[in-house]
N, C-alpha and C positions, 0 to 999 in steps of 0.2 A: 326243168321247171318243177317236176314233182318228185324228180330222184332225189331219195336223204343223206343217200352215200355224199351226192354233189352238194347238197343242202349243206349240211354238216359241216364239209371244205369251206366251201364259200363264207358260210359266216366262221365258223371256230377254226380254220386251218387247221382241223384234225383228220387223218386221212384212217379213216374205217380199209382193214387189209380183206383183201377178196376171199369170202365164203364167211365173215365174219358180222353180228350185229354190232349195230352202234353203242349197246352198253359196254363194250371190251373198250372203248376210247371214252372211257364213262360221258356218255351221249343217249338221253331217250328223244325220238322227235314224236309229237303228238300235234295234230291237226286240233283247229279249235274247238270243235262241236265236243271232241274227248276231252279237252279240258272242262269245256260248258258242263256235259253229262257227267264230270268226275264229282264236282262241285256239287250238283244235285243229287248224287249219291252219297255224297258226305257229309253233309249239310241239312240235306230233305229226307234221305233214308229211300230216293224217286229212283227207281229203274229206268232203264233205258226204254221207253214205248213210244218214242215219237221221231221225227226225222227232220230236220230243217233242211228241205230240198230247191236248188237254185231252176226255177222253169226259164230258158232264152231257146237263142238261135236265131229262126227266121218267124218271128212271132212281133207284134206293133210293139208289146212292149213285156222286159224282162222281168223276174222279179221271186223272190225268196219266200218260201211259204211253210209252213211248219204242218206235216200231216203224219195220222198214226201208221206205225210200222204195220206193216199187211196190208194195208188197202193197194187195191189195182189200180194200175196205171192209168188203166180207162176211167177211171172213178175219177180219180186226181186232174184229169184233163176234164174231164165233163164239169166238175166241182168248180173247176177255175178257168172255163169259159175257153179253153185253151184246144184247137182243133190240129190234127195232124193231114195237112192237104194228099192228095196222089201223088207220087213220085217223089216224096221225103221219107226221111228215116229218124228213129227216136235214138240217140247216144245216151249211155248213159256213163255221166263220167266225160269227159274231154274229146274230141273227135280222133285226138292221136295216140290214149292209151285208152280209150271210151271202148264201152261192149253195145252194140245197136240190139235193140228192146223190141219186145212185141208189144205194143200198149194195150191190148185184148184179154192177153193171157198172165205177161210178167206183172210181178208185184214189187212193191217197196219193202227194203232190207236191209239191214241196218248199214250194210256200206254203199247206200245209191247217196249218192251226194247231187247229179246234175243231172235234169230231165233236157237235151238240148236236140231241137229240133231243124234238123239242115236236109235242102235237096240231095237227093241221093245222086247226082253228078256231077257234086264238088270231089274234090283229087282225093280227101280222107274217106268219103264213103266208096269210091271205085277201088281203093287199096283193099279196103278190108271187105269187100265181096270176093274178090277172086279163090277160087280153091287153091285149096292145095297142090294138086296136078298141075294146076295152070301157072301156080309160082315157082313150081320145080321145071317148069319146059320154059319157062322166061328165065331162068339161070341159065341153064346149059346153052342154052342160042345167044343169050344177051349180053350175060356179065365179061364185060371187057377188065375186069380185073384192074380199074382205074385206084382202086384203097381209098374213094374218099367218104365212103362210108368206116372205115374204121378212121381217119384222118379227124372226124368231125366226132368221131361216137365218145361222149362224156364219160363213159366207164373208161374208156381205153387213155383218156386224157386227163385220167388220175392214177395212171402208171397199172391198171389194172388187167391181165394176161386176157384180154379180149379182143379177135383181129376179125369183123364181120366178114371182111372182101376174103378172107381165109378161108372160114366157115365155107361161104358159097362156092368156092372153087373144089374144096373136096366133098363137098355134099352134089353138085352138079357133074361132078368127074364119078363118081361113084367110089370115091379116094379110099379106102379102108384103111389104107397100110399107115398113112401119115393123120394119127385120130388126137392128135393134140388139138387143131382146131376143134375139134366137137366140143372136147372136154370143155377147153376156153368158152366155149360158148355158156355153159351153165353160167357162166357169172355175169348176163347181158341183165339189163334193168329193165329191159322191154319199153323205153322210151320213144322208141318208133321214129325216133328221127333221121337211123338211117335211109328208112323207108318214106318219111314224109318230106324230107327236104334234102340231104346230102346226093343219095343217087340217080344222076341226068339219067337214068334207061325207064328209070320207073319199077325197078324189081324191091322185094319184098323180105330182107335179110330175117329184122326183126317176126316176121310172120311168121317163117320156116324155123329161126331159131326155136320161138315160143312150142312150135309142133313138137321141135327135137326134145327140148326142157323138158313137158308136159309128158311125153314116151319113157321117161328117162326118171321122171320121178315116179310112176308106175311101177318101174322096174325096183322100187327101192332106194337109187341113187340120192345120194347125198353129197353137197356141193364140199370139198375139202378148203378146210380155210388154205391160203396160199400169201403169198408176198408182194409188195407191190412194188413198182417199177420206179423213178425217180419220176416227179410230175414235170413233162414238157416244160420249158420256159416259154415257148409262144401258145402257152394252152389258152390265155385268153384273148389271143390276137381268135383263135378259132371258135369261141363259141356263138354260137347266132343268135342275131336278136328278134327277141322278141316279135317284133313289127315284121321282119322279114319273113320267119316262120306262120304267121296266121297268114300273108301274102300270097304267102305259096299255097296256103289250104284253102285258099280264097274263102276266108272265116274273117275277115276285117271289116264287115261288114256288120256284124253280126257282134262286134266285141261293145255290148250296150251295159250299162250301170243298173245292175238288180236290185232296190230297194226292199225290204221284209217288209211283208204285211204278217199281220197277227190275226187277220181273218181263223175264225175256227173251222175246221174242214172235220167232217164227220162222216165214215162210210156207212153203209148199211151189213156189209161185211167184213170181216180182213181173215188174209189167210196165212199162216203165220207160219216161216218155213223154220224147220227143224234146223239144217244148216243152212248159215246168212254168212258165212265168211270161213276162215280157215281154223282146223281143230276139228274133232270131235264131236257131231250133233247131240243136238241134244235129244230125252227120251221124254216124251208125253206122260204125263201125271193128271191125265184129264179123260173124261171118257164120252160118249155122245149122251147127249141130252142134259151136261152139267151146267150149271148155272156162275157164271165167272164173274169178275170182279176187274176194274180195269185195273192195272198194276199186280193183279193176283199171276203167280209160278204157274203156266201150265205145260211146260216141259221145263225136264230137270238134267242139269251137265250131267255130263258122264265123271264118276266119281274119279278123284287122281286122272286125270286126263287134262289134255289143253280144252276147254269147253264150257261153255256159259248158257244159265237159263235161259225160256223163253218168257217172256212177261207178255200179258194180255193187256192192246193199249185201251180197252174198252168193257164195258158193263153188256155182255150181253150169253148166249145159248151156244153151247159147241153144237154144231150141227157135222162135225165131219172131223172122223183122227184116221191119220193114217202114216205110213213109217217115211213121210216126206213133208207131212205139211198138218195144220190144226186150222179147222176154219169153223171162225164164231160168229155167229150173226146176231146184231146189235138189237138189244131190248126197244 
């Protein structure tokens, strides 16, 4: 749904080779809100200070609302009447590649796109509580080496060197010698479908992958572009639809039509994190007690680096710098 390797295919028949960006098959994929915010940067001369975020789930009713970057979570629910009962959890992002939110603590950033609210004992929120230990002891007792987790995995049914039911068997074996699955693994999209819908045991490929990735870039590692495989002829007899997949996550309930409102939503703080996504934070050019400007620079990229300012979406007092975050509190 959200991988652009698969995007890309589907609409351009262009097949992106593993460890490679989509501009080597002259391809950029851009989500709306960046075309929205390019527009207003070209046009307006407007930084990016605001966020069009989608509020659903298990709420009477869905719905799109535009609020400035840094404000808290808690804010944003309180603002728009929107409560989070006991025994739910906040996704932010989709339930099947979604990261679950403190609404207390976390804030808005320039990649929160969906504030969605579901009980926490539907199959997608039981998935992604379990630990680690707990996914590594359900491999080694569970995985019966059925492959239809790689059968089903979209990367792999674009001829791409990805075998999950592999992974799990020398990762569960404690396999050292045979390290070709690992490697394969770096080129997963982390689409969770193995783990949301493919495997009847209920274990967690994509989870332990993402652990392996995340140790591995640590280390330095770097994914080597590689070659791709010949794409299956029945690849689309196996992709799954739509309807089936929210079935399984028992999330069909919950798939409701979000209208925008243009309501203006105004905190009384925001706290404005140095790094909001991948690259280089940025450094503070502000100091406590200054007086800002909404739209005004108050952390600056890091020169020759991958890394982007921070803009102030609001008129008010820095009360707080620190080497993670700038918190201003509104005039």
């Amino acid at each position: 749904m959200g991988d652009e390797i698969n995007l890309i295919y589907q609409v351009t028949g262009r097949l992106i080779k593993p460890g490679n960006l989509p501009i080597t098959q002259g391809v950029i994929v851009y989500n709306v809100e960046t075309v929205f915010n390019t527009r207003a940067a070209i046009r307006d001369d407007k930084p990016v200070t605001e966020k069009w975020l989608t509020i659903g789930g298990d709420i009477p009713e869905a719905f799109v609302v535009r609020v400035p970057i840094g404000m808290r979570i808690s804010d944003v629910l309180a603002l728009t009447g929107v409560k989070v009962p006991e025994h739910y959890v906040m996704f932010d992002g989709g339930p099947s590649m979604g990261i679950m939110k403190n609404p207390a603590s976390d804030v808005v950033v320039k990649t929160t796109n969906a504030l969605i609210i579901v009980p926490d004992s539907i199959p997608a929120v039981v998935q992604k509580k379990r630990t680690v230990q707990e996914n590594l002891r359900l491999a080694a007792s569970v995985c019966c080496q059925c492959t239809r987790c790689t059968d089903l995995c979209p990367r792999h049914l674009l001829g791409h060197p990805i075998q999950p039911h592999e992974f799990m068997r020398v990762l569960s074996n404690h396999d050292f010698q045979n390290i070709e699955p690992y490697f394969d693994a770096m080129y997963c999209s982390g689409c969770g479908l193995c783990e949301m819908y493919s495997c009847g045991q209920g274990l967690s490929p994509r989870a332990l992958i993402g652990v392996f990735k995340s140790e591995m870039r640590k280390q330095g590692y770097k994914v080597p572009a590689g070659e791709v495989a010949p794409v299956p002829e029945d690849r689309n007899l196996r992709r799954v639809p739509l309807e089936r997949l929210r079935g399984r996550l028992d999330l069909e309930k919950y798939n409701k039509s979000a209208p925008i409102t243009e309501e203006a939503i105004l905190p009384e703080t925001v706290k404005l994190m140095l790094s909001q996504h991948v690259g280089i934070p940025a450094s503070p050019v502000v100091k406590l007690g200054d007086a800002v400007k909404a739209g005004q620079i108050v952390a600056q990229a890091a020169e020759g680096k991958l890394s982007v300012p921070v803009h102030c979406p609001i008129d008010g007092i820095v009360t707080e710098v620190t080497g993670q975050f700038i918190i201003v509190h509104r005039n």
